[in-house]
Backbone and ligand atoms as CSV (ligand in chain L), in Angstrom:
chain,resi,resn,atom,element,x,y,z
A,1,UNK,N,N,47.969,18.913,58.030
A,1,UNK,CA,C,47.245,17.705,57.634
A,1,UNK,C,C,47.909,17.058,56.422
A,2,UNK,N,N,48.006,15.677,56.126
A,2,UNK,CA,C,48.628,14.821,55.055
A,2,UNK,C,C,47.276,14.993,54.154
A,3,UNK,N,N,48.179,15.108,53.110
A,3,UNK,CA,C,47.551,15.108,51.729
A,3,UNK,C,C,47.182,13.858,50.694
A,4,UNK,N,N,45.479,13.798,50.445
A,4,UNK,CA,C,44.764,12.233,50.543
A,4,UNK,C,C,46.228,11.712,49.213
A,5,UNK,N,N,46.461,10.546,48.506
A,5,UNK,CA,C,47.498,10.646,47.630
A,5,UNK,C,C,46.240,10.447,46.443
A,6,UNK,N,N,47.095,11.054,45.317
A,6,UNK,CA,C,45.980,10.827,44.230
A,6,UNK,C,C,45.435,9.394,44.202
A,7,UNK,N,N,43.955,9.514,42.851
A,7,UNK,CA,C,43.502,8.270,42.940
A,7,UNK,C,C,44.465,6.880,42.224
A,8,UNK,N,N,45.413,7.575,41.282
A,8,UNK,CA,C,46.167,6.897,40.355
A,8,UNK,C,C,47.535,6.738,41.324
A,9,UNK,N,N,47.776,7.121,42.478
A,9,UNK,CA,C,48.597,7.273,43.196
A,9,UNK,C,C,49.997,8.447,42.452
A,10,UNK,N,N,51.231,8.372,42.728
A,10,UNK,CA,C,52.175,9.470,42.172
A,10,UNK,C,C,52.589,9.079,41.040
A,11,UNK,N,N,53.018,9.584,40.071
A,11,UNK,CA,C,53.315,8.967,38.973
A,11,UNK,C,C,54.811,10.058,38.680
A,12,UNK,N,N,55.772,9.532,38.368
A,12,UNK,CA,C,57.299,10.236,37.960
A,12,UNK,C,C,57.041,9.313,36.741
A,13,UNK,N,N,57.704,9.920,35.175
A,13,UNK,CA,C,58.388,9.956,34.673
A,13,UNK,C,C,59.817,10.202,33.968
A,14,UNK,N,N,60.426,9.371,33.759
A,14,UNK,CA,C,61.608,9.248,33.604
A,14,UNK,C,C,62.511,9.157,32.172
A,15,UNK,N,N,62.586,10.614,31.539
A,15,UNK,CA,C,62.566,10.239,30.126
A,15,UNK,C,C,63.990,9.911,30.107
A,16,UNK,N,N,64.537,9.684,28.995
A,16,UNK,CA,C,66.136,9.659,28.035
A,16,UNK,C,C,66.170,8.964,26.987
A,17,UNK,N,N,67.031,9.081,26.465
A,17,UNK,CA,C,67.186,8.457,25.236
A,17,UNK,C,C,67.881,6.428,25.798
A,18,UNK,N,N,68.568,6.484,26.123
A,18,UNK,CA,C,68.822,5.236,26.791
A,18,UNK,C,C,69.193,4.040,25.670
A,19,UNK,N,N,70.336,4.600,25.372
A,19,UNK,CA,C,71.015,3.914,23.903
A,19,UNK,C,C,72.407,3.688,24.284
A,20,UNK,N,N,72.439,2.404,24.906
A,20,UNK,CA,C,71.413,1.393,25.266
A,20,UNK,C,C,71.012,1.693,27.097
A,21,UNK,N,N,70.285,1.065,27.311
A,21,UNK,CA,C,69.725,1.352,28.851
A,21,UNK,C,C,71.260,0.839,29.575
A,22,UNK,N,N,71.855,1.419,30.741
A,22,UNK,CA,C,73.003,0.684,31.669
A,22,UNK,C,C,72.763,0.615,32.988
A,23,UNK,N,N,73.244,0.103,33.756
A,23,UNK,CA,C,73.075,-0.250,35.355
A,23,UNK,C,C,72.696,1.098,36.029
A,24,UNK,N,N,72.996,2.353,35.946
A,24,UNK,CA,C,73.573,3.479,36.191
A,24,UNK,C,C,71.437,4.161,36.219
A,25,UNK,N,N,71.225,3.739,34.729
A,25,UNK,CA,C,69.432,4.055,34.275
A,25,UNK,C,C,68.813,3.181,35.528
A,26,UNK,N,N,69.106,1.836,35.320
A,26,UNK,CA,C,68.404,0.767,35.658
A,26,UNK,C,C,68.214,1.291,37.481
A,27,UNK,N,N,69.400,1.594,38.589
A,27,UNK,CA,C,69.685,2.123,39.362
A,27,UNK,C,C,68.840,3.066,39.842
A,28,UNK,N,N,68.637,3.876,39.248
A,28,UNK,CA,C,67.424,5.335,39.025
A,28,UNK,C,C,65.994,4.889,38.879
A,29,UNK,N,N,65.635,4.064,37.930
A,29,UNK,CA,C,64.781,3.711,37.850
A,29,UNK,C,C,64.035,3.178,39.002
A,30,UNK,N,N,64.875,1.667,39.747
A,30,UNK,CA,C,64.700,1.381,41.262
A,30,UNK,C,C,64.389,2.384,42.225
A,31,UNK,N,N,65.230,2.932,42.252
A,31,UNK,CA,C,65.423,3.967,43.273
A,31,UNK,C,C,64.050,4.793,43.380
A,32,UNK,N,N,63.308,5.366,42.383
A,32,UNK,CA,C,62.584,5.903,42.044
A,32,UNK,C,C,61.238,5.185,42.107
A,33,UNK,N,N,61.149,4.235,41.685
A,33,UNK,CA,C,59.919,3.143,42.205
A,33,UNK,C,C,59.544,3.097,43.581
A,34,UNK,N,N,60.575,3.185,44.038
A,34,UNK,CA,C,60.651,3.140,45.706
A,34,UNK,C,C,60.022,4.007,46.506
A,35,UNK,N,N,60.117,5.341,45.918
A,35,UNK,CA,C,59.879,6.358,46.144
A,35,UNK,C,C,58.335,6.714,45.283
A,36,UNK,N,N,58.055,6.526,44.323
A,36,UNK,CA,C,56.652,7.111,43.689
A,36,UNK,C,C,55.792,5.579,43.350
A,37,UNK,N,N,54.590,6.007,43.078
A,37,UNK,CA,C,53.762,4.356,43.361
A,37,UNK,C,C,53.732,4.288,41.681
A,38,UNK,N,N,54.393,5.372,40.648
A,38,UNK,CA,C,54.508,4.564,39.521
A,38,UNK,C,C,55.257,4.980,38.708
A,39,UNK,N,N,56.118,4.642,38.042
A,39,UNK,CA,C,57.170,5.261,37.314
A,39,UNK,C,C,57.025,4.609,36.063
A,40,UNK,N,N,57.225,5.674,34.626
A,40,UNK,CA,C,57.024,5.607,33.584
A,40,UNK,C,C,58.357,6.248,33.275
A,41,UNK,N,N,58.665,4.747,32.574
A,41,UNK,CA,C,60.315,5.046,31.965
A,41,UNK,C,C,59.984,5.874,29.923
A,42,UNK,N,N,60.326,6.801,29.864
A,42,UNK,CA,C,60.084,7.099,28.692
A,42,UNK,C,C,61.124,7.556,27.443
A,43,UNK,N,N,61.262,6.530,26.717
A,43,UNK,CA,C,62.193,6.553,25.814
A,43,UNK,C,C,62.035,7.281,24.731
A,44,UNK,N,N,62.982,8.025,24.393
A,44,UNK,CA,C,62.650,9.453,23.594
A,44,UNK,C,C,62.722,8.842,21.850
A,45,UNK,N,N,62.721,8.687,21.123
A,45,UNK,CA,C,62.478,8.177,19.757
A,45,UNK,C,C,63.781,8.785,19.020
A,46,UNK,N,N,63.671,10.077,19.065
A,46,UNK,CA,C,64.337,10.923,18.217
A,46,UNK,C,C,65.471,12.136,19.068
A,47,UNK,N,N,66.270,11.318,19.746
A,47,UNK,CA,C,67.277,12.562,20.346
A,47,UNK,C,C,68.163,12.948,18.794
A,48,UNK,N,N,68.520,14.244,19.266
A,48,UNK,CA,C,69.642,15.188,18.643
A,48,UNK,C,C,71.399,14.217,18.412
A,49,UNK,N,N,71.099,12.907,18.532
A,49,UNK,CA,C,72.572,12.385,18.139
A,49,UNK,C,C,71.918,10.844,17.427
A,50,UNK,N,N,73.064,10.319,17.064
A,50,UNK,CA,C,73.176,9.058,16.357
A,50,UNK,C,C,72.901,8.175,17.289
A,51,UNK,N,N,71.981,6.718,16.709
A,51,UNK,CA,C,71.502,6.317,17.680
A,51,UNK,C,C,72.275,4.488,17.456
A,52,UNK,N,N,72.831,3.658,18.554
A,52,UNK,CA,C,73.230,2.128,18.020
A,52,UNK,C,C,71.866,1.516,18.122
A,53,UNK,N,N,70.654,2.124,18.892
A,53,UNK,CA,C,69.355,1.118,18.766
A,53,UNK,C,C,67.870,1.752,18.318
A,54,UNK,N,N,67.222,1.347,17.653
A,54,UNK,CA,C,65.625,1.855,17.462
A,54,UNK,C,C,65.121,1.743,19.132
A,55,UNK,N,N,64.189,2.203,18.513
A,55,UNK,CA,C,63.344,2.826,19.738
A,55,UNK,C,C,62.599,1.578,19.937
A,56,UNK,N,N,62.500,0.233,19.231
A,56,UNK,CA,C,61.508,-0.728,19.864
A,56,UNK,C,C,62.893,-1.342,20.768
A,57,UNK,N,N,63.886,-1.273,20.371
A,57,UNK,CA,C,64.851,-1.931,21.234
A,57,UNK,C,C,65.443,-1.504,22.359
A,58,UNK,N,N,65.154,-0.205,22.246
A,58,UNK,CA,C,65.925,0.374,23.170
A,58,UNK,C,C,64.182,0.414,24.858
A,59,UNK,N,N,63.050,0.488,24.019
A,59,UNK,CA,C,62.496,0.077,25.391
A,59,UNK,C,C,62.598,-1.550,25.780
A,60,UNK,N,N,62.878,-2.394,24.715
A,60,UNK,CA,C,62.788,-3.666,25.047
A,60,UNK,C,C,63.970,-4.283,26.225
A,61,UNK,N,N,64.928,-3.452,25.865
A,61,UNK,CA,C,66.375,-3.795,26.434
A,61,UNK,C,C,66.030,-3.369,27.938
A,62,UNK,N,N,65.565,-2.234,28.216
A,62,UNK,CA,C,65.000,-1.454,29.696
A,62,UNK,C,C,64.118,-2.426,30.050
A,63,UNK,N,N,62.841,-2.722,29.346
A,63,UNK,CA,C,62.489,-3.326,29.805
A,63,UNK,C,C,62.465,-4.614,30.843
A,64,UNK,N,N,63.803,-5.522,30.291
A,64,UNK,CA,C,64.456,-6.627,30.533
A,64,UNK,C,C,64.762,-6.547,31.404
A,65,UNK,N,N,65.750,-5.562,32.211
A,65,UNK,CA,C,66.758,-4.790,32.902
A,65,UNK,C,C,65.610,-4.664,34.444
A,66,UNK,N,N,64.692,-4.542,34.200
A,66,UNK,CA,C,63.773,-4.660,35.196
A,66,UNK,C,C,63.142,-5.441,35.908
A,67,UNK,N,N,63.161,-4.909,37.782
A,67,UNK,CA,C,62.383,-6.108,38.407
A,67,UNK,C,C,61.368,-5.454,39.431
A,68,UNK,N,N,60.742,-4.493,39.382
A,68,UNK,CA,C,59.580,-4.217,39.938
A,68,UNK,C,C,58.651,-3.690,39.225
A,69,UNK,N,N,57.546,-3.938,39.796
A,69,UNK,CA,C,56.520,-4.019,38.671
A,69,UNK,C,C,55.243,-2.507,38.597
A,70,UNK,N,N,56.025,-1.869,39.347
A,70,UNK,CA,C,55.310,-0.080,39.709
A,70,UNK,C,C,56.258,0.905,38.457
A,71,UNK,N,N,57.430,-0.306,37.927
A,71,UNK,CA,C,58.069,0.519,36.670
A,71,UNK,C,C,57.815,-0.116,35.197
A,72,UNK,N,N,57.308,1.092,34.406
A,72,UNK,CA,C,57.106,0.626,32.770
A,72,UNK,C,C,57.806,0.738,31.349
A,73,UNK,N,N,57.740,1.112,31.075
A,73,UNK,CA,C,58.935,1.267,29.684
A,73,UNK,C,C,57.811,2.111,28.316
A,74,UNK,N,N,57.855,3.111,27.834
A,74,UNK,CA,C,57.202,3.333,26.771
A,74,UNK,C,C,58.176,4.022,25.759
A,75,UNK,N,N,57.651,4.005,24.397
A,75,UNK,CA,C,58.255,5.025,23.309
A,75,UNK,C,C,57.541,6.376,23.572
A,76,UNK,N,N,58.151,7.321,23.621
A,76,UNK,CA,C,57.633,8.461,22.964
A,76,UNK,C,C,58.167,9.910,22.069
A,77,UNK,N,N,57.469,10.516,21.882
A,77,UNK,CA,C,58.102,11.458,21.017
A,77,UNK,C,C,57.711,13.095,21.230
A,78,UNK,N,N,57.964,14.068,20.798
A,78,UNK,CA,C,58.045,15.412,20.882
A,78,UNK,C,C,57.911,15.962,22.262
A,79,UNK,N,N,56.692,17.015,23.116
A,79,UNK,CA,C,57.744,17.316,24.243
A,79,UNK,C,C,57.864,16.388,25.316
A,80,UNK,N,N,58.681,16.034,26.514
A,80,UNK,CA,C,58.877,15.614,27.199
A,80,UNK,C,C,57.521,16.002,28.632
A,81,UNK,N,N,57.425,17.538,28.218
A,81,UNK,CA,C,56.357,17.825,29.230
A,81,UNK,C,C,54.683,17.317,28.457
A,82,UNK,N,N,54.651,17.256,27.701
A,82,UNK,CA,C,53.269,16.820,27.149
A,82,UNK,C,C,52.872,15.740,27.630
A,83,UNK,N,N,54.006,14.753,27.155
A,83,UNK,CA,C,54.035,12.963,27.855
A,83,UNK,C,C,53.787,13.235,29.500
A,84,UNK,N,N,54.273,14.371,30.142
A,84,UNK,CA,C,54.441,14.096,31.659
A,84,UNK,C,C,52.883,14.150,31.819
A,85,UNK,N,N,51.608,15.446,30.890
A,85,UNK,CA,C,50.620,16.009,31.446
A,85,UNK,C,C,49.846,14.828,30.764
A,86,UNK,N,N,50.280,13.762,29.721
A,86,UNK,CA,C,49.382,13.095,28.946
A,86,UNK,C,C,48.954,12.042,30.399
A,87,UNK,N,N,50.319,11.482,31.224
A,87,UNK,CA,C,50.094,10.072,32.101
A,87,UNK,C,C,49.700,10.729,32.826
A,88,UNK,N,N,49.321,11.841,33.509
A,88,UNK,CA,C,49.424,12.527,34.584
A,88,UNK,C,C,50.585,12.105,35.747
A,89,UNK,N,N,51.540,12.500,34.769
A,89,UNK,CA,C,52.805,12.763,36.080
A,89,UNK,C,C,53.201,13.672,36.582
A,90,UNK,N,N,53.758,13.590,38.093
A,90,UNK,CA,C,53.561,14.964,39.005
A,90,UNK,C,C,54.845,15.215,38.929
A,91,UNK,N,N,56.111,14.556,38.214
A,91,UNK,CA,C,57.237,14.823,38.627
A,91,UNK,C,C,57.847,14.403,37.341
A,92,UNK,N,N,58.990,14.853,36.583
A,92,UNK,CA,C,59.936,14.622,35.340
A,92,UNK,C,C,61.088,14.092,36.360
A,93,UNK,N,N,61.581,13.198,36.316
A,93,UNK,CA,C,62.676,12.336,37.077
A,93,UNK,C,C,63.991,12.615,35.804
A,94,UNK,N,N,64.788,12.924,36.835
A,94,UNK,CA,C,66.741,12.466,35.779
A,94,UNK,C,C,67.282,11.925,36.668
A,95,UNK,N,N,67.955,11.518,36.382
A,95,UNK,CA,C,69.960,10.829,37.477
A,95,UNK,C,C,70.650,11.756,37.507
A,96,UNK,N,N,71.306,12.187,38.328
A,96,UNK,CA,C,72.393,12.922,38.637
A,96,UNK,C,C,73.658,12.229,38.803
A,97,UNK,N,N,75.131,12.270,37.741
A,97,UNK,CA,C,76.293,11.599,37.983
A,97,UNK,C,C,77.114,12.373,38.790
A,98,UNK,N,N,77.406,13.776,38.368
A,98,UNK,CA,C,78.433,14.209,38.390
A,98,UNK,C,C,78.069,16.052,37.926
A,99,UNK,N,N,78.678,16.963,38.761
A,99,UNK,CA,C,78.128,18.641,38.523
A,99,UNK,C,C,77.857,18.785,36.925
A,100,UNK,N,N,78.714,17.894,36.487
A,100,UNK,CA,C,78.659,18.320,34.686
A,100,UNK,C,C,77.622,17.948,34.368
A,101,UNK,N,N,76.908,17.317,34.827
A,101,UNK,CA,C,75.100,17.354,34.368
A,101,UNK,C,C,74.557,18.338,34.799
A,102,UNK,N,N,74.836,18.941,35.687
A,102,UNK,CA,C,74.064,20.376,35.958
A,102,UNK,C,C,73.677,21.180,35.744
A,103,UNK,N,N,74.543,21.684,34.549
A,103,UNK,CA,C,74.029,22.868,33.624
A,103,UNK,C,C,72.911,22.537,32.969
A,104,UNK,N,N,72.831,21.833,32.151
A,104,UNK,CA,C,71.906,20.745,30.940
A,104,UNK,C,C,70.827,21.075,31.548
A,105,UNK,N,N,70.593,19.750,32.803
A,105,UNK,CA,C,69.237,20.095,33.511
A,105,UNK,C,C,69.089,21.489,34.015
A,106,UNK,N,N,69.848,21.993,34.426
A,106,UNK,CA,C,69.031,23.371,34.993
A,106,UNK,C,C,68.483,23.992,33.855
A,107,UNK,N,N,68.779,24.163,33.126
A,107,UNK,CA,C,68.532,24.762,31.611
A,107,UNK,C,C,67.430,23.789,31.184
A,108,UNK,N,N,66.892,22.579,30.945
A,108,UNK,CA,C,65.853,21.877,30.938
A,108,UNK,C,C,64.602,22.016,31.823
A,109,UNK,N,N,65.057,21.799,32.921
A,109,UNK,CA,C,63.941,22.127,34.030
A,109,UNK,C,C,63.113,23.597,34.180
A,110,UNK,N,N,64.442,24.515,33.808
A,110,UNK,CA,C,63.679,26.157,33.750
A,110,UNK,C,C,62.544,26.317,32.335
A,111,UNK,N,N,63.086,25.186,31.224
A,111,UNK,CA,C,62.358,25.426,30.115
A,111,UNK,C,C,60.849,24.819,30.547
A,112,UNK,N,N,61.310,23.927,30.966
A,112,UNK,CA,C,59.836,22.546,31.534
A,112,UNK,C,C,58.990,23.354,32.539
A,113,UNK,N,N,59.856,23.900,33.424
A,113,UNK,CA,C,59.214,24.674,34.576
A,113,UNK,C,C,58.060,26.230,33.936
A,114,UNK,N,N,58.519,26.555,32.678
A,114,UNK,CA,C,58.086,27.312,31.950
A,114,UNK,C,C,56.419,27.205,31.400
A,115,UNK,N,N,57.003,25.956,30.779
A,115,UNK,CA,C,56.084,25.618,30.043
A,115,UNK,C,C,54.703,24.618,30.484
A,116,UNK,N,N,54.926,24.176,32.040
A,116,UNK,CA,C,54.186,23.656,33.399
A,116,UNK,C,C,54.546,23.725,33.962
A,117,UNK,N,N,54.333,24.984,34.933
A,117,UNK,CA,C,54.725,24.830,36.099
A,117,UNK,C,C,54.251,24.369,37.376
A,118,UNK,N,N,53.367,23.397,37.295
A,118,UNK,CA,C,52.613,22.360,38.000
A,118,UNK,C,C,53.514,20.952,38.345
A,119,UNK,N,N,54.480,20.808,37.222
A,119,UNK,CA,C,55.179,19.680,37.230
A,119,UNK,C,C,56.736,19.807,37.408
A,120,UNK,N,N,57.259,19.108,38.784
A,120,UNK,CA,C,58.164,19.135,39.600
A,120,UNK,C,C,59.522,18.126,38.623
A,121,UNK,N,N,60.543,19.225,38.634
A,121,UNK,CA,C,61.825,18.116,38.106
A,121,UNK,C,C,62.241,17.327,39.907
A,122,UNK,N,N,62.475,16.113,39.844
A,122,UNK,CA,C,63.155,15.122,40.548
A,122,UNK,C,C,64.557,14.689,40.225
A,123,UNK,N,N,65.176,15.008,40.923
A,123,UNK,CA,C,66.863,14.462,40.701
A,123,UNK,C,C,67.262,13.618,41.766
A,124,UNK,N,N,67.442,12.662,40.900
A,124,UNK,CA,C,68.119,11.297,41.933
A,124,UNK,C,C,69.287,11.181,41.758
A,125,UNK,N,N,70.100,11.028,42.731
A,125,UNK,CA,C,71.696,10.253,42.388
A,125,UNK,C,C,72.157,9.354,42.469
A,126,UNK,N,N,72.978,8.597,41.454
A,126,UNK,CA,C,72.925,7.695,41.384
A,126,UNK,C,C,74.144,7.330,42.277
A,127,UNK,N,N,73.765,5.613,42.224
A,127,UNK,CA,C,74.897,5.049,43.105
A,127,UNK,C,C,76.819,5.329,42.434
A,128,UNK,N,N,77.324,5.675,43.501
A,128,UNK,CA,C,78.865,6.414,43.326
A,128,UNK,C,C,79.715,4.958,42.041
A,129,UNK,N,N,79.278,4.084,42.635
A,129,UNK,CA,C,79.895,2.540,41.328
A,129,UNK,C,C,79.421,2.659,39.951
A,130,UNK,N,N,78.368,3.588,39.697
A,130,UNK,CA,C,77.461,3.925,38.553
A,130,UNK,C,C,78.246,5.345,37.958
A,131,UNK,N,N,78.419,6.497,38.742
A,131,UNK,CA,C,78.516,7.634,39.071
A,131,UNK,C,C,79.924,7.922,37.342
A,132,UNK,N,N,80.255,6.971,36.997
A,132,UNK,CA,C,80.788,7.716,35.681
A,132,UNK,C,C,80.780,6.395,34.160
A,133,UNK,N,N,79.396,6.116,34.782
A,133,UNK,CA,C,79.161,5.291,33.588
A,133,UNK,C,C,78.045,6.191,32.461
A,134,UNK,N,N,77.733,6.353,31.055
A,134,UNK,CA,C,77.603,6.671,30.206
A,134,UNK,C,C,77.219,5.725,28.976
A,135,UNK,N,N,76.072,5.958,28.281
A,135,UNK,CA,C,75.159,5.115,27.168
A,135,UNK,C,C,76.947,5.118,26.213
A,136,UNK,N,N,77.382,6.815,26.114
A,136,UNK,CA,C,78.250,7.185,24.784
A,136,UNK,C,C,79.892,6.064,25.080
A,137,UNK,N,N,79.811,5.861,26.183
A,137,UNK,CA,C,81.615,5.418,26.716
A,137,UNK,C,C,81.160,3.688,26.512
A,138,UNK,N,N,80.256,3.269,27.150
A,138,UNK,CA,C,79.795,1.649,27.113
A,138,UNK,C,C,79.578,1.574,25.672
A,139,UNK,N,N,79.212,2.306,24.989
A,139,UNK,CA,C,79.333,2.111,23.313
A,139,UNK,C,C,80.599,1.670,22.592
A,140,UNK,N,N,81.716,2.784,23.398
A,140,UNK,CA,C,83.131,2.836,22.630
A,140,UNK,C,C,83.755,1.832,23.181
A,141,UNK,N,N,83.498,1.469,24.239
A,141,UNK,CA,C,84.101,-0.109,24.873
A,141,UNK,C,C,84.107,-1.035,24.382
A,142,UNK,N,N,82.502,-1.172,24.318
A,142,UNK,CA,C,81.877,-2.597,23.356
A,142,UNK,C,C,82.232,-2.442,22.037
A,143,UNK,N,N,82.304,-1.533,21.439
A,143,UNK,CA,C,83.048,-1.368,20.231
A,143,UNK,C,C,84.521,-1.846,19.935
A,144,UNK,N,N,85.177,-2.096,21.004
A,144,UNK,CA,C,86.484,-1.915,21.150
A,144,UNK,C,C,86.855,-3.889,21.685
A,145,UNK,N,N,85.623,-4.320,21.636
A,145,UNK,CA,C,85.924,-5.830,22.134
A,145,UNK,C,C,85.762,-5.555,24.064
A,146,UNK,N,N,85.681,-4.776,24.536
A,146,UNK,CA,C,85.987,-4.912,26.109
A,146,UNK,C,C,84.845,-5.649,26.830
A,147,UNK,N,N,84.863,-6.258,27.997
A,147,UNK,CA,C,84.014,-6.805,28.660
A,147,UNK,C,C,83.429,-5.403,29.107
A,148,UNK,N,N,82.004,-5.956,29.484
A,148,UNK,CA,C,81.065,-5.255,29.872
A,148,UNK,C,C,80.473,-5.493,30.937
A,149,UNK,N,N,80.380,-6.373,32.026
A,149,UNK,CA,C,80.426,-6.995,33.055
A,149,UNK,C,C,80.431,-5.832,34.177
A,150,UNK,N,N,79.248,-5.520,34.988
A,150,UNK,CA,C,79.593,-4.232,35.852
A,150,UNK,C,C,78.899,-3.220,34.992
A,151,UNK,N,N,79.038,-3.050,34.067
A,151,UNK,CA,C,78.172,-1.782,33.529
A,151,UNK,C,C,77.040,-1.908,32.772
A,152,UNK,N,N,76.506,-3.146,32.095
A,152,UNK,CA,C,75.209,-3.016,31.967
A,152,UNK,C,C,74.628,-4.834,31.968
A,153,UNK,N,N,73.044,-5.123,32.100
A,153,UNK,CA,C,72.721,-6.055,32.024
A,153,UNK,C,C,73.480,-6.793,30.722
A,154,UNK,N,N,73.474,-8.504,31.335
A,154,UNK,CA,C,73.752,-9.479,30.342
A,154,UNK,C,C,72.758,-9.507,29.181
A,155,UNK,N,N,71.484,-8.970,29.130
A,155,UNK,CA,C,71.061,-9.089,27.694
A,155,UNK,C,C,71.573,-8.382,27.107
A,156,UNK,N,N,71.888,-6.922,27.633
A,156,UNK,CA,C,71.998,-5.732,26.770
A,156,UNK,C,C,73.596,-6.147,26.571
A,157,UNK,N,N,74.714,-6.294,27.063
A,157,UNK,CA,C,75.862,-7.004,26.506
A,157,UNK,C,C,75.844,-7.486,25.411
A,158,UNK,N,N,74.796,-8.522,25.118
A,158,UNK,CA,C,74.770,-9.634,23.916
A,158,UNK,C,C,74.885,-8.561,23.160
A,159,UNK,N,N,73.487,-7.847,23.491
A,159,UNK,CA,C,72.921,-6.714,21.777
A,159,UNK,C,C,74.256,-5.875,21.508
A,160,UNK,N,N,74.855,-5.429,22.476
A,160,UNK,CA,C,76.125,-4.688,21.764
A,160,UNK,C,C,76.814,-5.734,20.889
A,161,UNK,N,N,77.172,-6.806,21.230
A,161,UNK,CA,C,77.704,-7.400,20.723
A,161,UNK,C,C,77.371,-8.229,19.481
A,162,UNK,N,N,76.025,-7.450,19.265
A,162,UNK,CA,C,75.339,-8.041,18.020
A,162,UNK,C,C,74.855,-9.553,18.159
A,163,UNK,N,N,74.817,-10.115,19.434
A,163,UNK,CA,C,74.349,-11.318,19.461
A,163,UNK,C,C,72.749,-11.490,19.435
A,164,UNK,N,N,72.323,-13.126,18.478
A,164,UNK,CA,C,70.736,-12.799,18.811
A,164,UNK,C,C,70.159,-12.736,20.106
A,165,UNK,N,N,68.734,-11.839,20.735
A,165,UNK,CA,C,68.624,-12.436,21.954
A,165,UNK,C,C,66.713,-12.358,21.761
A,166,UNK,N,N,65.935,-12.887,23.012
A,166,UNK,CA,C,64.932,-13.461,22.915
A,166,UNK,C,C,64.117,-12.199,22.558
A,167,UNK,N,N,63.109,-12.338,21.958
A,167,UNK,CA,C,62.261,-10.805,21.611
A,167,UNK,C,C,61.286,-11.284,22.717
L,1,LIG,P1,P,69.908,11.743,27.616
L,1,LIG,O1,O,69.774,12.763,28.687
L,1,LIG,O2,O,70.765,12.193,26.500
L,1,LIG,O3,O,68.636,11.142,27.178
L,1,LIG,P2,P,70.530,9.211,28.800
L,1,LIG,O4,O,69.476,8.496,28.051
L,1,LIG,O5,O,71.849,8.510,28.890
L,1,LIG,O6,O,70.816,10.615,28.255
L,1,LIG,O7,O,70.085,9.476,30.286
L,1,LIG,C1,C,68.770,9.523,30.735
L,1,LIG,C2,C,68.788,9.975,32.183
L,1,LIG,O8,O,69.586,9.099,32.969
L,1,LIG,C3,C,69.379,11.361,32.414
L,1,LIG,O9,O,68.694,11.942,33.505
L,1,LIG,C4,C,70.804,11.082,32.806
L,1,LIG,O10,O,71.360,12.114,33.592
L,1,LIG,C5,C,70.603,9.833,33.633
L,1,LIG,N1,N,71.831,9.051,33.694
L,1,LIG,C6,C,72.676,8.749,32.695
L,1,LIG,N2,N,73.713,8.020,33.140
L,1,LIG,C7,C,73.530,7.859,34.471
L,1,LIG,C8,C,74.267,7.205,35.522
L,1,LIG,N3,N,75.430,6.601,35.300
L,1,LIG,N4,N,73.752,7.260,36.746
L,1,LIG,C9,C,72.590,7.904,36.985
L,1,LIG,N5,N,71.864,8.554,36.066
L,1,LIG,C10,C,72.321,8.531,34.815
């Protein structure tokens, strides 16, 4: 027998740091909408590295980057599984590029899986044109003067480039 779907319908969250959000996030994100009736993009405040955007910008920029409306954008902070049990999400969503993400998450998911094991990791892969793009490399580009065209939205371009854009 099919199982009634909850009353809030499925909910995935989708954390990262996303500094700045790129086609590669944006990609996943879609993909994932498609698939769950609501996806909560969740931007981590405080990762373990140096950051080029605050956390109001870095959901604002995702935000932008978006065109269906079953996906949201929030800040949040400390664990990743708390936020999943706070929205009631049934699933922690990542992207998958390349095996070298593999370790990371498996080692994430066993901790998450630990600490709820009610709540399912989801791995999506992303599209192969995406498949070796990176927040850290689109940094050193745009740093470097290079076009950006292909790897992330035209707003988020400007902001690397320090241009003003609409709040
Ligand atoms: P972090 O894991 O450090 O927060 P990011 O914010 O860049 O890193 O990534 C958030 C999520 O998006 C992770 O699941 C990551 O694997 C995934 N991701 C990053 N780049 C891509 C890409 N090019 N294609 C698909 N998924 C990606």
């Amino acid at each position: 027998m099919i199982d009634k779907p909850d009353s809030q319908g499925k909910i995935a969250i989708y954390p990262g740091s996303f500094d700045p959000v790129h086609l590669g996030h944006i990609d996943i994100a879609h993909r994932a909408a498609a698939v769950f009736d609501h996806v909560v993009v969740a931007v981590f405040d405080r990762p373990s590295k140096s950051l080029r955007f605050n956390t109001e910008d870095r959901v604002r920029l995702f935000q932008q980057g978006l065109k269906r409306d079953n996906i949201e954008v929030i800040p949040y902070s400390g664990l990743t599984i708390d936020l999943a049990r706070k929205v009631g999400a049934r699933a922690i969503l990542r992207g998958l590029r390349a095996t070298s993400d593999f370790e990371y998450e498996y080692q994430m998911t066993t901790m998450n899986r630990h600490l709820e094991p009610t709540i399912e990791a989801v791995f999506l892969m992303t599209s192969l044109e995406y498949a070796y793009l990176s927040s850290s490399i689109i940094k050193e580009v745009a740093a470097q003067g290079a076009p950006l065209e292909g790897l992330v939205p035209e707003h988020v371009a400007s902001a690397l480039r320090g241009e003003a854009h609409d709040r």
